[in-house]
N, C-alpha and C positions, 0 to 999 in steps of 0.2 A: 362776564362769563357768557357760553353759551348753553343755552337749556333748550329741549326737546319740547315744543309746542303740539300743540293737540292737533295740526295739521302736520305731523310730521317733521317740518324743517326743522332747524334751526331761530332758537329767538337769540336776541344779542343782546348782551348787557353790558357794553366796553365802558369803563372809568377808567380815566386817563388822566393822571393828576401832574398838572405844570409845575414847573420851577418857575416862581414869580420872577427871580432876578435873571434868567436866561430863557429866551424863546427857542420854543418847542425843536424840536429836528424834523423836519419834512418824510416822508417815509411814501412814498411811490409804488402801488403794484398794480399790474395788468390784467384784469378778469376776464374771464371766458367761460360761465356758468361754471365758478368755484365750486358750489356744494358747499358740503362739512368741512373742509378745508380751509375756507376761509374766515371761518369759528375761533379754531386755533390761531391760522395767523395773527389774528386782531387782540385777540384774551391773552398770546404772549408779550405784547407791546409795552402793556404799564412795567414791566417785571425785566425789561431790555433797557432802559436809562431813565435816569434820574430827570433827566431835561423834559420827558416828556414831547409828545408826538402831534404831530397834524399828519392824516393820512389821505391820499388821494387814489382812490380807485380807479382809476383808468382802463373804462369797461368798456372792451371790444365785440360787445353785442351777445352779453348773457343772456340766455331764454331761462334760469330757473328763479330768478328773481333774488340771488341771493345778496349780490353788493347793494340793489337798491333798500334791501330792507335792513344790512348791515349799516347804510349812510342815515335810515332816519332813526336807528336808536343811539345815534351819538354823534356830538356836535363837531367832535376831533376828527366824525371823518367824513368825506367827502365823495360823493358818486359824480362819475364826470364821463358820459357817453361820449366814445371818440367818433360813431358814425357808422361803426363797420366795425369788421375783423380784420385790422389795420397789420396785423404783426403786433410782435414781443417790444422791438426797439420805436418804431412810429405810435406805439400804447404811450411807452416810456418816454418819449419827446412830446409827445402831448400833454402829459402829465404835468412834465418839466413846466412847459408855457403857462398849463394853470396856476402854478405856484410862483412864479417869478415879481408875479404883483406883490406877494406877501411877503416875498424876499425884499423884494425894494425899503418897503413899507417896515421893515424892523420886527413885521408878525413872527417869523419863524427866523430859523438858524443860516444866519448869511452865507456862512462858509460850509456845510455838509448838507446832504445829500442821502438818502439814503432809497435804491432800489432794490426791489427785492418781488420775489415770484408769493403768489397767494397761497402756495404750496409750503411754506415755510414756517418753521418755529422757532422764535429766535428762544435763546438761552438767557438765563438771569444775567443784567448786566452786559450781554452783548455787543449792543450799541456804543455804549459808555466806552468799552473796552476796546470797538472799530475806533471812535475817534480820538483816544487816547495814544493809539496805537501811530495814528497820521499824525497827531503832532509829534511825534519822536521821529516820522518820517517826513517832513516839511516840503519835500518835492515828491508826494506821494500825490500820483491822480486819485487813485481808486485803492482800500483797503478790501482785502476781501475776510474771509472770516473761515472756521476748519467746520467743513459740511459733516453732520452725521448721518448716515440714511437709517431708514426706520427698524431695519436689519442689527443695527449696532456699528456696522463698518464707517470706514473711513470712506470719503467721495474725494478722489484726487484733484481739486478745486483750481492748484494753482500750477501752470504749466508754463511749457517755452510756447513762444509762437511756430506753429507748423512751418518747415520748409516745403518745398516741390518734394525732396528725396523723403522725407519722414513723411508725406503724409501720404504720397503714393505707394511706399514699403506697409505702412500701416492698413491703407484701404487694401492694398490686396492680400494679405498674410493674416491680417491681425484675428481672423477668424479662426485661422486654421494653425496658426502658428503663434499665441498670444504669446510669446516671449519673444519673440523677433526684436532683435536690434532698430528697427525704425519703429516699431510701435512703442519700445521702453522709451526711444525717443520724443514720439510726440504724444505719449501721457506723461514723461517728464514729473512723475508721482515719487521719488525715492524718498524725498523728505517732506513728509505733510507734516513734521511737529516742532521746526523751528520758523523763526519769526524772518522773513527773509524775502526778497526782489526775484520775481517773477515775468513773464514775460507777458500773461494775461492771467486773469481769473472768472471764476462762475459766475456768468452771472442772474445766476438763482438768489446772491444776495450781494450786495455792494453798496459801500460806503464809497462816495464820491467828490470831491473837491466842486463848488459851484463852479468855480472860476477854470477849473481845468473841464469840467464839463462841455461850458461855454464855447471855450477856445476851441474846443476842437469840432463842437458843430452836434453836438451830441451822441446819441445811435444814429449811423449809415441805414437810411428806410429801403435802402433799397433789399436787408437780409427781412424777408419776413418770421422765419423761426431759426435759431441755430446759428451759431460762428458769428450772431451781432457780437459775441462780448471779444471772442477772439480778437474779433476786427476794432473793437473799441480798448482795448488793451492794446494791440498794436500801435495805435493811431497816436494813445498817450505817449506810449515811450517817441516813436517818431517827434513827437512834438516837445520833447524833453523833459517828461514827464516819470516816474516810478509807478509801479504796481506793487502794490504790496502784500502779500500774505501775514494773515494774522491768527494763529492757530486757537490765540488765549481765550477768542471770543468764537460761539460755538453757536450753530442753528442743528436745526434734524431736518430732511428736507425731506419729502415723497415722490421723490423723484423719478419721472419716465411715465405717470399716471395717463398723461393727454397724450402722449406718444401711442402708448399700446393702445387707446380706445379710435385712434385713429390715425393711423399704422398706414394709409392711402394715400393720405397727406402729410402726413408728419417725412416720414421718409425720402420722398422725393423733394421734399423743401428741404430735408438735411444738404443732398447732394446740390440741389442748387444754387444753395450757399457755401458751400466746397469748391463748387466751381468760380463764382462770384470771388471767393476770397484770393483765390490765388490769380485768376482775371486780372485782378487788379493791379498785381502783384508783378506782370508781364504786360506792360502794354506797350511794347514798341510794334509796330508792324511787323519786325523781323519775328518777334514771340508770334505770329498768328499762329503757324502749324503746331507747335508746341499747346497754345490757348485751345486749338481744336484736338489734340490727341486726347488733353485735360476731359474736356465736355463728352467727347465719344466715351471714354472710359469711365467716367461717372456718369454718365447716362445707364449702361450699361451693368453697373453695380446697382444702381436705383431700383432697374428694373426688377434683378436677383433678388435684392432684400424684398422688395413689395411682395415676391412669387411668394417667398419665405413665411411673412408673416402671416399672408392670406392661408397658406397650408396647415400655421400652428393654428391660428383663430378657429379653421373647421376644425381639427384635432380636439381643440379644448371647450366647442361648443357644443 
């Protein structure tokens, strides 16, 4: 558990109790001065599977101290400075390389994987429930899990992958027109409560196949925040791989927290991984004019939303 110290933070008291006859499941998340946040995350872990956990903080240069002092009140987890503010997906690849020794080596769980944002709570039995869920699906890359936001609502987790036409209908409409035919399209949300193959999922939490991780090269470093999971959901199916939605197993997420506190950056990294994904997506020479109308017009939305939010922040400061 975590308890309020007399300096204020957070103290940590994670017990994390193993299954002697099966090793642990690896559990991977990305810090960037968590806070209280990452209290929760870690106090919900014993209470998400039976197998019990090793955890590896993959700390993108926290200034409040909080994963360091979360790794030395327990032996299950792990503080591991990547050097920088490396990204979401190069956090999570780095992570991966720390653990691979102890994958070798029989320490933790050969076959799953599990990443997941320091923002999250998993549910009783969650885990148990992701990887139960992948053996019934056997060419599942990635299960993902039915998000709750802190609201009550449902978080539309598991979608199609964006075309060109859905996701340029969506960026210009979806504000002003939230039901528009290309934005039903590319949130692709109608059924969040059957068990069912997706085109990508959140990834605010994910269950992951080592071995389909591997092959495909992990998180693309080159998205710093946003559309890595898109693009690694893609990549699976490309490569022959399923995505799986899994509703039975449930997180709460607090989700959009580091967005709205820094709304400068966060925003124009969305767009330029908007643009990066579908780049990709077009690369013959003949796509260049196309690849540039892309960039001008997501340049140009970037800029609107930044206007936008700098205007709410004075409003609401």
């Amino acid at each position: 558990m975590a308890v309020q110290g007399v300096d204020g933070r957070p103290h940590y008291a994670v017990h994390i109790v193993t299954n002697s006859q099966t090793p642990p499941v690896a559990v991977i998340t990305v810090t960037y001065s968590p806070g209280r946040h990452l209290a929760a995350f870690l106090d919900s872990l014993p209470a998400a599977t039976a197998q019990g956990v090793h955890v590896v903080l993959a700390d993108n240069g926290s200034r409040d101290g909080v994963p360091e002092e979360a790794a030395s009140r327990s032996s299950n987890v792990e503080f591991l400075p990547t050097g920088g503010n490396l990204g979401y997906g190069a956090g999570m690849n780095a992570g991966a390389r720390q653990l691979r020794p102890l994958r070798d080596a029989g320490e933790i769980d050969p076959e799953f994987l599990v990443l997941s944002n320091p923002d999250v709570v998993f549910g009783e039995g969650a885990i148990d429930e992701l990887i139960a869920c992948a053996r019934r699906w056997p060419d599942a890359a990635a299960v993902g899990p039915g998000i709750v936001e802190p609201d009550g609502s449902v978080y539309p987790s598991a979608r199609a992958v964006p075309t060109l036409g859905s996701g340029i209908g969506h960026a210009l409409l979806g504000q002003i027109w939230p039901a528009n035919p290309w934005t039903r399209a590319y949130r692709d949300d109608a059924d969040m409560a059957t068990e069912r193959l997706a085109g990508w999922l959140s990834g605010s939490c994910l269950l992951v196949r080592w071995d389909a991780f591997d092959a495909v090269g992990g998180f693309d470093e080159r998205y710093f925040m946003y559309l890595e999971d898109v693009d690694l959901g893609d990549r699976f199916t490309r490569a022959g791989y399923d995505n799986v939605f899994c509703p039975t197993a449930t997180i709460t997420h607090a989700r959009g927290h580091v967005a709205g506190e820094h709304s400068d950056t966060m925003l124009p990294a969305h767009h330029e991984s908007a643009y990066r994904f579908q780049a990709d997506r077009l690369p013959h020479w003949w796509q260049a004019p196309l690849r540039l109308v892309i960039r001008a017009g997501l340049s140009a939305r970037s800029a609107m939303a930044v206007a936008r939010a700098r205007t709410s922040n004075r409003k609401d400061s």
